[in-house]
C-alpha positions as CSV (number, residue, x, y, z in Angstrom):
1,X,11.3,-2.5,20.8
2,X,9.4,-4.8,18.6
3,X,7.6,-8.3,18.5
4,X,6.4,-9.9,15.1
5,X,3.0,-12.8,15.1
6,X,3.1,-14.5,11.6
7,X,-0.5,-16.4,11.1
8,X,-1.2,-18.9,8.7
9,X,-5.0,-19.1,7.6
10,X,-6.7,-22.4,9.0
11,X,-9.0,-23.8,5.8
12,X,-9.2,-22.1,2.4
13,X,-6.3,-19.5,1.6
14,X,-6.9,-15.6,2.1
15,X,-6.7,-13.6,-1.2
16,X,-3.7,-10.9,-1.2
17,X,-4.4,-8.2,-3.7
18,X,-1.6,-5.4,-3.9
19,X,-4.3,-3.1,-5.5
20,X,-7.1,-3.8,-2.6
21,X,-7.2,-0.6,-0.7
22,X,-8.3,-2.6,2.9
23,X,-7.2,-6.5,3.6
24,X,-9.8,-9.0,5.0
25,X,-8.4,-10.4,7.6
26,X,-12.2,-12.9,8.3
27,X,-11.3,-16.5,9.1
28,X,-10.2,-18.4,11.2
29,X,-6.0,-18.2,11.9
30,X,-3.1,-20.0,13.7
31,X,0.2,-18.4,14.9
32,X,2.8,-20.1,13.4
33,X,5.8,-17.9,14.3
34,X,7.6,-14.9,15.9
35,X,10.1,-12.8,15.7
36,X,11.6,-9.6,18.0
37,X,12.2,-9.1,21.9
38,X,8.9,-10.8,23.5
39,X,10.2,-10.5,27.1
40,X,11.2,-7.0,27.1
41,X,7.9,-5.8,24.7
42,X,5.6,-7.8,27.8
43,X,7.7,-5.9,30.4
44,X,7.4,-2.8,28.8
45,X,3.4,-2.9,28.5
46,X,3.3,-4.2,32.1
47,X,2.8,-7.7,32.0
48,X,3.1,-9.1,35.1
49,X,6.1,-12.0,36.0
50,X,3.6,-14.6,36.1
51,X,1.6,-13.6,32.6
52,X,5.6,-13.4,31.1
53,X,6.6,-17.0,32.2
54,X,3.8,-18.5,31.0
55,X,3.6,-16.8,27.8
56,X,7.1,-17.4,27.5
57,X,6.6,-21.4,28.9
58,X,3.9,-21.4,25.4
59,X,6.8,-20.0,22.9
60,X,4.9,-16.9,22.8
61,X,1.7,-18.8,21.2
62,X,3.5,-20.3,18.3
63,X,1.4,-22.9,17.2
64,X,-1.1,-22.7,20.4
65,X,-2.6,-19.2,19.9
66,X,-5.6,-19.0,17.3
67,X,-8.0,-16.4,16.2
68,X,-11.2,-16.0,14.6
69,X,-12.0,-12.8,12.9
70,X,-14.8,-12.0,11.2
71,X,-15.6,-8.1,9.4
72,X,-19.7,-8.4,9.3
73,X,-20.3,-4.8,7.9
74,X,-17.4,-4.7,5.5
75,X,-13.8,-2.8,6.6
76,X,-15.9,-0.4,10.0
77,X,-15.6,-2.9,12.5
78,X,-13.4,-6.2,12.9
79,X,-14.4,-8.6,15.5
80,X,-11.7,-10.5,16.8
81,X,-11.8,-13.8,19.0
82,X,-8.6,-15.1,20.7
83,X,-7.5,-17.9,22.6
84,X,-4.1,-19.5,23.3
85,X,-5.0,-23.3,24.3
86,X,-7.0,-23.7,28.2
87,X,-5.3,-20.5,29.6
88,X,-6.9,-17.5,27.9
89,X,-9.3,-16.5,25.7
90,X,-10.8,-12.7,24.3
91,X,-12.8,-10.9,22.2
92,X,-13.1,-7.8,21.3
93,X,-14.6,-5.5,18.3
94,X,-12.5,-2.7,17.2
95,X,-14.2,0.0,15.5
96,X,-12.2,1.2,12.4
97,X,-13.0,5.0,12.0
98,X,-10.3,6.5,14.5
99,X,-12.8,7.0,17.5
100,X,-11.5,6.0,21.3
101,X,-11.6,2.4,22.1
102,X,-10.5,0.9,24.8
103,X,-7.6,-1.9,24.2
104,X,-5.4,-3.9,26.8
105,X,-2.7,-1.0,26.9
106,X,-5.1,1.5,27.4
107,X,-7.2,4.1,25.4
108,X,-5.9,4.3,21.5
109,X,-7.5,4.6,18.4
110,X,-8.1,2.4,15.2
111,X,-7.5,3.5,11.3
112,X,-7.1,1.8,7.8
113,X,-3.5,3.1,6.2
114,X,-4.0,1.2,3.0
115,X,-3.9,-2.3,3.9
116,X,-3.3,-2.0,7.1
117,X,-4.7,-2.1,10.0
118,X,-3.4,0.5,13.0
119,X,-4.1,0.7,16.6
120,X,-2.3,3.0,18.6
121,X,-2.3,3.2,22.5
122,X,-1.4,6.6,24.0
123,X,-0.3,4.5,26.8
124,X,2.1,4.8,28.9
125,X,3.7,3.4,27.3
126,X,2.8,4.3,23.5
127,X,2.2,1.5,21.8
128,X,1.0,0.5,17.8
129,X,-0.1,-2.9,16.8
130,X,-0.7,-3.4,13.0
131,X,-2.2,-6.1,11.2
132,X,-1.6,-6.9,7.3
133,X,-1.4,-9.6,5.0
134,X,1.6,-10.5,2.8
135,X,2.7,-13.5,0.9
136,X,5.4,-16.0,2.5
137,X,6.5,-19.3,0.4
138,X,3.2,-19.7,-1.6
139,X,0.6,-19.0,1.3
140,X,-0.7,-15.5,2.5
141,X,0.2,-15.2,6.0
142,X,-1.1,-12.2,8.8
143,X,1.5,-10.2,9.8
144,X,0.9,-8.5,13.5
145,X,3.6,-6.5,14.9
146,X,3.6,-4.6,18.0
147,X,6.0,-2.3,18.8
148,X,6.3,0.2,21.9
């Protein structure tokens, strides 16, 4: 199962390069859609009832959940910083060169494939978030999908 976050860029637009071997994702982003089986994806990485409903009560973050990102030395570490109106808000720096971190789901690991950026959970449940820019209608848009 599968969830998809589409971010538009909040100010100037983010430069998509097909020939750029890693994206910068730095700025500042707003969700602005979603796609795939939230409820069943929040069940399956053991969200609680209460963190479902109200996740599901904000349409999954669509137009509420923002992020700030910022990549200080270049493509080794990303910094991100998340919050979805009053109700929650995180950061976390994700180190980029496959060594242990520690995510939401559990231990996992962090790599570059091209573009795009990886983070697998050895879970239980397994789980892979990527991050990558593409185009859609004119504007480069952040793609995150989860899947488990």
């Amino acid at each position: 199962m599968f969830f998809d976050a589409i971010l538009e860029k909040v100010g100037p637009s983010a430069v998509f390069s097909p020939t750029r071997v890693m994206a910068d994702f730095s700025g500042k982003w707003v969700c602005t859609g979603r796609e795939g089986d939230w409820p069943a994806f929040l069940k399956a990485i053991g969200e609680g009832w209460a963190t479902r409903k109200l996740a599901a009560a904000s349409n999954y973050g669509v137009g509420l959940a923002k992020s700030e990102i910022s990549m200080p030395d270049g493509h080794k570490t990303v910094h991100i910083k998340s919050k979805a109106g009053r109700f929650w808000k995180m950061g976390v720096s994700i180190e980029t060169d496959g060594s242990i971190i520690e995510t939401g789901a559990g231990p996992g690991t962090c790599v570059w494939r091209g573009e795009t950026l990886v983070v697998s959970c050895v879970g239980p449940p397994e789980v892979v978030y990527e991050r990558s820019l593409t185009t859609t209608n004119g504007k480069t848009v952040m793609v995150v999908r989860g899947e488990c």
